[in-house]
N, CA and C atoms as an extended XYZ file, in Angstrom:
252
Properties=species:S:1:pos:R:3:atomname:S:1:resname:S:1:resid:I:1 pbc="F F F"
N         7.294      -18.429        9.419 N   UNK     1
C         7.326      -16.980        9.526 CA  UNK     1
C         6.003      -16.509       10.152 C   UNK     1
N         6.207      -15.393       10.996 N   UNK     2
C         4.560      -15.287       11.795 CA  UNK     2
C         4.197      -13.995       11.138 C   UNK     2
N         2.886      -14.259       11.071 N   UNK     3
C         2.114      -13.391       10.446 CA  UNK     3
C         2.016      -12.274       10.836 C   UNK     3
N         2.099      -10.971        9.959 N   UNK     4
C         2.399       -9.471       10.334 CA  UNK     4
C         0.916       -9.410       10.462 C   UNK     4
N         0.905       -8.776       11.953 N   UNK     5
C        -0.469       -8.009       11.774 CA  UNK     5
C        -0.599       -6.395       11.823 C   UNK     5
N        -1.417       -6.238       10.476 N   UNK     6
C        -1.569       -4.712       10.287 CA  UNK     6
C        -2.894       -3.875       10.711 C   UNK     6
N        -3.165       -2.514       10.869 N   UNK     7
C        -3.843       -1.774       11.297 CA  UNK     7
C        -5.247       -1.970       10.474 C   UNK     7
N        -6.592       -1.428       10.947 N   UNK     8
C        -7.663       -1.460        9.571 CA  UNK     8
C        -7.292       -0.469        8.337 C   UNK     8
N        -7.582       -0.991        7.147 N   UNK     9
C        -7.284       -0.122        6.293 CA  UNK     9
C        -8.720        0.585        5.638 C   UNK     9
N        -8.519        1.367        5.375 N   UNK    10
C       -10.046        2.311        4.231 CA  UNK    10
C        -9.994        1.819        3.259 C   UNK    10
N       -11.488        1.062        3.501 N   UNK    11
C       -12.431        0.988        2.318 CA  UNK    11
C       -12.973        1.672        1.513 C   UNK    11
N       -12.938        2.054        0.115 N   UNK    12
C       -14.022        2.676       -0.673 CA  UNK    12
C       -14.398        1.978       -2.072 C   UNK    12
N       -15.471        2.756       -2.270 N   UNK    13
C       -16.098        2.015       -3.625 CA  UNK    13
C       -15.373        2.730       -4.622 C   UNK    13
N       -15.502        2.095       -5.994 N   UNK    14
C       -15.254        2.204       -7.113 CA  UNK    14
C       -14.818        4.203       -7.403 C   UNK    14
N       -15.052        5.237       -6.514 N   UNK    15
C       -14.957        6.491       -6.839 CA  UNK    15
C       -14.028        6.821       -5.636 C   UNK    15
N       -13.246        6.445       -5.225 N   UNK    16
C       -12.741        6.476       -3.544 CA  UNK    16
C       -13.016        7.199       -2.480 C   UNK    16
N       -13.996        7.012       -2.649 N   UNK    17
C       -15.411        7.376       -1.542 CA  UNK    17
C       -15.321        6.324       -0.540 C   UNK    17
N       -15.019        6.857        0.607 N   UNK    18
C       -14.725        5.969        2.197 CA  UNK    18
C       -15.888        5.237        2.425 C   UNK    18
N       -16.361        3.924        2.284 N   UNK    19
C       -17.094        3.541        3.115 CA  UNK    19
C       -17.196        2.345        4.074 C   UNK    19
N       -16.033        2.372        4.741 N   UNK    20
C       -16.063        1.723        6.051 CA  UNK    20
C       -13.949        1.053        6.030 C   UNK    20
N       -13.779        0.393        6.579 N   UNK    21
C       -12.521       -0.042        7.021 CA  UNK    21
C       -12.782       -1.538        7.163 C   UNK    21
N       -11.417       -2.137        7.315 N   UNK    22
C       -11.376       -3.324        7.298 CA  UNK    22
C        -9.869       -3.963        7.399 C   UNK    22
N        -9.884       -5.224        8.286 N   UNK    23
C        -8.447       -5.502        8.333 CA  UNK    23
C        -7.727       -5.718        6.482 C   UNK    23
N        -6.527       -5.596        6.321 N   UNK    24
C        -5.889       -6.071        5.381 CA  UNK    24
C        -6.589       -7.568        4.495 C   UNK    24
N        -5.940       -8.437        5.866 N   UNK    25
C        -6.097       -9.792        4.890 CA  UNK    25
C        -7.327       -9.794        4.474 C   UNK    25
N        -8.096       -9.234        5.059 N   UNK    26
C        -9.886       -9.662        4.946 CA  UNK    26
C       -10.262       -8.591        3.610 C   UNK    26
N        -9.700       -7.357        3.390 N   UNK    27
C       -10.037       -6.558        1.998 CA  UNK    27
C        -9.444       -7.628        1.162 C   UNK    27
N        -7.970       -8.046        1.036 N   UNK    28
C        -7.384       -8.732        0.100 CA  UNK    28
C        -8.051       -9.774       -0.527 C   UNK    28
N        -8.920      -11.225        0.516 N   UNK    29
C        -9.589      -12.091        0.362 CA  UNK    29
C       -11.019      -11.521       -0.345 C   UNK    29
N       -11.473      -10.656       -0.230 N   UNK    30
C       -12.748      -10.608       -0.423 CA  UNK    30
C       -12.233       -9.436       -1.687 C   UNK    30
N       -11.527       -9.004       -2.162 N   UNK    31
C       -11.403       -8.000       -3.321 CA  UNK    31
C       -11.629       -6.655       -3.024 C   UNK    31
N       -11.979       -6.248       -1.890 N   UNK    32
C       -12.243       -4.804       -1.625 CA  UNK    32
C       -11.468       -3.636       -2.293 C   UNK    32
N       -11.453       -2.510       -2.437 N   UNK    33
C       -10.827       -1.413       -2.995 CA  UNK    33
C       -10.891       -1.134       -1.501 C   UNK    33
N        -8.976       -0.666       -1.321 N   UNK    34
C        -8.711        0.054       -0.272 CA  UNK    34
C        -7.574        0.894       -0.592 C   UNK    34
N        -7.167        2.213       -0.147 N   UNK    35
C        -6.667        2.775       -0.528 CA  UNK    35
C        -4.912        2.441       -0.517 C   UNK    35
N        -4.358        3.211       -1.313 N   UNK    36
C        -3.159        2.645       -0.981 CA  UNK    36
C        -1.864        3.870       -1.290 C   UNK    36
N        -0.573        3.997       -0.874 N   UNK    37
C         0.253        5.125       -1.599 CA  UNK    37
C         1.143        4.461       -1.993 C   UNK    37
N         2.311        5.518       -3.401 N   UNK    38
C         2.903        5.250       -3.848 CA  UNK    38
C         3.938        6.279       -3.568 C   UNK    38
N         5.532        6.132       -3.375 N   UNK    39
C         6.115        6.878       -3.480 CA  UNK    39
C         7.165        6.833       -4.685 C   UNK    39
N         7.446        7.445       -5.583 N   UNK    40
C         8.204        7.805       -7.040 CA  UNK    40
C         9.616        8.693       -6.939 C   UNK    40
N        10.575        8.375       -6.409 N   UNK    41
C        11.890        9.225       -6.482 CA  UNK    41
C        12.301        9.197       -7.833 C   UNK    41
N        12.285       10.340       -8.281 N   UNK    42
C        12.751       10.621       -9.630 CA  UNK    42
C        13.991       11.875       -9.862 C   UNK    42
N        14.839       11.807      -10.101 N   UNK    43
C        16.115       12.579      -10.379 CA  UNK    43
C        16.143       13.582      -11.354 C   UNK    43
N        16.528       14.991      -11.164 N   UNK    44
C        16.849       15.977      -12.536 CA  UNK    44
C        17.044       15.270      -13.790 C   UNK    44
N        17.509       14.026      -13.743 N   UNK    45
C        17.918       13.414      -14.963 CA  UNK    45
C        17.029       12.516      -15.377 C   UNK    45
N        15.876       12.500      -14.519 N   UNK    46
C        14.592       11.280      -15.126 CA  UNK    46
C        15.057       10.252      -14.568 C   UNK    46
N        15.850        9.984      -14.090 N   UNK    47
C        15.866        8.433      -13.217 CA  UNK    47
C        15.478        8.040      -11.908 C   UNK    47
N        14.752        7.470      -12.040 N   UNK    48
C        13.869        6.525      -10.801 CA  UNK    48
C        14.297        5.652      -10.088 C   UNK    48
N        13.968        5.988       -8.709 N   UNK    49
C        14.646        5.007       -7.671 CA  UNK    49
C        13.849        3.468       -7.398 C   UNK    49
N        14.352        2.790       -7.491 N   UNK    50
C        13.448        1.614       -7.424 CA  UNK    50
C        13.918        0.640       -6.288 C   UNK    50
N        13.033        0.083       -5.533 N   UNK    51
C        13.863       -1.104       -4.999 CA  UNK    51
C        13.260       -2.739       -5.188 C   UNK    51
N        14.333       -3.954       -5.299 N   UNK    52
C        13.670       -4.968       -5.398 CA  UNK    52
C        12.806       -5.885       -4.263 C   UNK    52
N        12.179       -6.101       -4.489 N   UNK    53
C        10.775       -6.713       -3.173 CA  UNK    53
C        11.760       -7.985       -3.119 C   UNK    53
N        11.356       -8.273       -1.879 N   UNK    54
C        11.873       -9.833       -1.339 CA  UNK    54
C        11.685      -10.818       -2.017 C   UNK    54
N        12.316      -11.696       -1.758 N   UNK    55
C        11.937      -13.211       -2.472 CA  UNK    55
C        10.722      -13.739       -0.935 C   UNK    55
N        10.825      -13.168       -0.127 N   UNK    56
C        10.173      -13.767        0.324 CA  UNK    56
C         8.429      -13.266        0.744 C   UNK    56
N         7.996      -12.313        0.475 N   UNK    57
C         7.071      -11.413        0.376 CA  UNK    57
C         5.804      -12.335       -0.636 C   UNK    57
N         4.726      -12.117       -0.086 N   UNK    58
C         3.557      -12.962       -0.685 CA  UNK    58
C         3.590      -12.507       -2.064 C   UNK    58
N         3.191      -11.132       -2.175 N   UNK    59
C         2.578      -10.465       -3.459 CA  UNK    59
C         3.800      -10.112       -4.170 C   UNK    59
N         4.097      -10.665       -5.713 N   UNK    60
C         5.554      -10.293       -6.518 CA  UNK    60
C         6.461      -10.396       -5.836 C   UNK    60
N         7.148      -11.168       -5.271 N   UNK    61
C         8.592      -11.536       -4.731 CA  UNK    61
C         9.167      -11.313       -5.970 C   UNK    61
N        10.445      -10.693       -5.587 N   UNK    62
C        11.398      -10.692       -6.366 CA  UNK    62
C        11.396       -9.879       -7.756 C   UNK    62
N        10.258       -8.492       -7.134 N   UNK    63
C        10.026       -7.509       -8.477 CA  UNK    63
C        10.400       -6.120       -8.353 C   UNK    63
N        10.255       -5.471       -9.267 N   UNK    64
C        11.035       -4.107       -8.678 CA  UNK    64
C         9.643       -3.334       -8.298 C   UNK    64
N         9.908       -2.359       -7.650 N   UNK    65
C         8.624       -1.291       -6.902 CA  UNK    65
C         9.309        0.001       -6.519 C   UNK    65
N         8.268        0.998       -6.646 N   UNK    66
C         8.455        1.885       -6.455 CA  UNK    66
C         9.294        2.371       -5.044 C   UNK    66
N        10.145        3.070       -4.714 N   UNK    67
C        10.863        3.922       -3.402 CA  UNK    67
C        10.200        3.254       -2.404 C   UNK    67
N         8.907        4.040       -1.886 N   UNK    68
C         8.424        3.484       -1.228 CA  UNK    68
C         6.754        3.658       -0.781 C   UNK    68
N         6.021        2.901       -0.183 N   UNK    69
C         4.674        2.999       -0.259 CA  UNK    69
C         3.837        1.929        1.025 C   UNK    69
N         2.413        1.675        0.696 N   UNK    70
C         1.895        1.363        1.832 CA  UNK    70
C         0.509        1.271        1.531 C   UNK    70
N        -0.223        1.144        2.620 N   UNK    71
C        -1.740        0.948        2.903 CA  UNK    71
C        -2.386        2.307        3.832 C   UNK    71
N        -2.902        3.082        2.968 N   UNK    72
C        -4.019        3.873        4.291 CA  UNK    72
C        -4.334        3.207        5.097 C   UNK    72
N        -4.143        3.694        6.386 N   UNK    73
C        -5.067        2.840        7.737 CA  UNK    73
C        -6.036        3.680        8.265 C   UNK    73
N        -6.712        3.226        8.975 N   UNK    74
C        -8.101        3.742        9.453 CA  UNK    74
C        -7.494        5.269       10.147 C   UNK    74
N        -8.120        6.539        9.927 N   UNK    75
C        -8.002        7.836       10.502 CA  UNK    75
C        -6.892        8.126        9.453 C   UNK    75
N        -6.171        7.666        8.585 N   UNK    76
C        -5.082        7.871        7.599 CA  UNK    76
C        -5.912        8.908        6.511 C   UNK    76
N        -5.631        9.864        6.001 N   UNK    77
C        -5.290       10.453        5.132 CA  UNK    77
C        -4.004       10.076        3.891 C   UNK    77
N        -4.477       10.426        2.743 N   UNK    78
C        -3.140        9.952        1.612 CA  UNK    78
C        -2.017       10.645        2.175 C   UNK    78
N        -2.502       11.622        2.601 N   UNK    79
C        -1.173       12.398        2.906 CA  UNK    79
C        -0.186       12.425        4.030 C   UNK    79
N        -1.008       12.228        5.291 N   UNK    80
C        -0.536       11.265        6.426 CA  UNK    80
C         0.122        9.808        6.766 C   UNK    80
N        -0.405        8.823        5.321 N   UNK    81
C         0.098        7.786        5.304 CA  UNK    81
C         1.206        7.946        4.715 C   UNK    81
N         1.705        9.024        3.571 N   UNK    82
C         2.811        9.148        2.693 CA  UNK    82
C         4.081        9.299        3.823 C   UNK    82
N         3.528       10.479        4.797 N   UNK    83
C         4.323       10.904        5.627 CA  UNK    83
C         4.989       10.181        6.523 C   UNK    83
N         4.260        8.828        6.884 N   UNK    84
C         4.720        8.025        7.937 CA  UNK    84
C         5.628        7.076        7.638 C   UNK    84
């Protein structure tokens, strides 16, 4: 399988305070805090949309997760990345 390559994502420290960017794999390897979104579909009736992650996906194959979500990328805003 060939490797997805993704955009730089935002870095911040411990208060999510931006300080600098960085590819994916390279925050992941080294532990960085980078930002990230979540999306939560929830129904008049309290029920939540969920979908199950791949079996084939590095991180939790085969778990349930939220609707849908992602990685801030560099010039991303939370709110811009939600949108896209």
């Amino acid at each position: 399988m060939p490797e997805i390559k993704y955009p730089p994502v935002v870095i911040v420290d411990e208060n999510d305070n931006e300080i600098g960017t960085a590819m994916l794999a390279d925050a992941w390897r080294q532990g960085l805090y980078h930002r990230v979104v979540a999306i939560f579909i929830i129904d008049n009736q309290g029920r939540m949309l969920l979908q199950l992650r791949s079996p084939d996906v590095k991180v939790y194959p085969n778990r349930w997760n939220q609707a849908a979500g992602g990685h801030v990328d560099e010039g991303q805003s939370y709110e811009t990345a939600t949108a896209s």
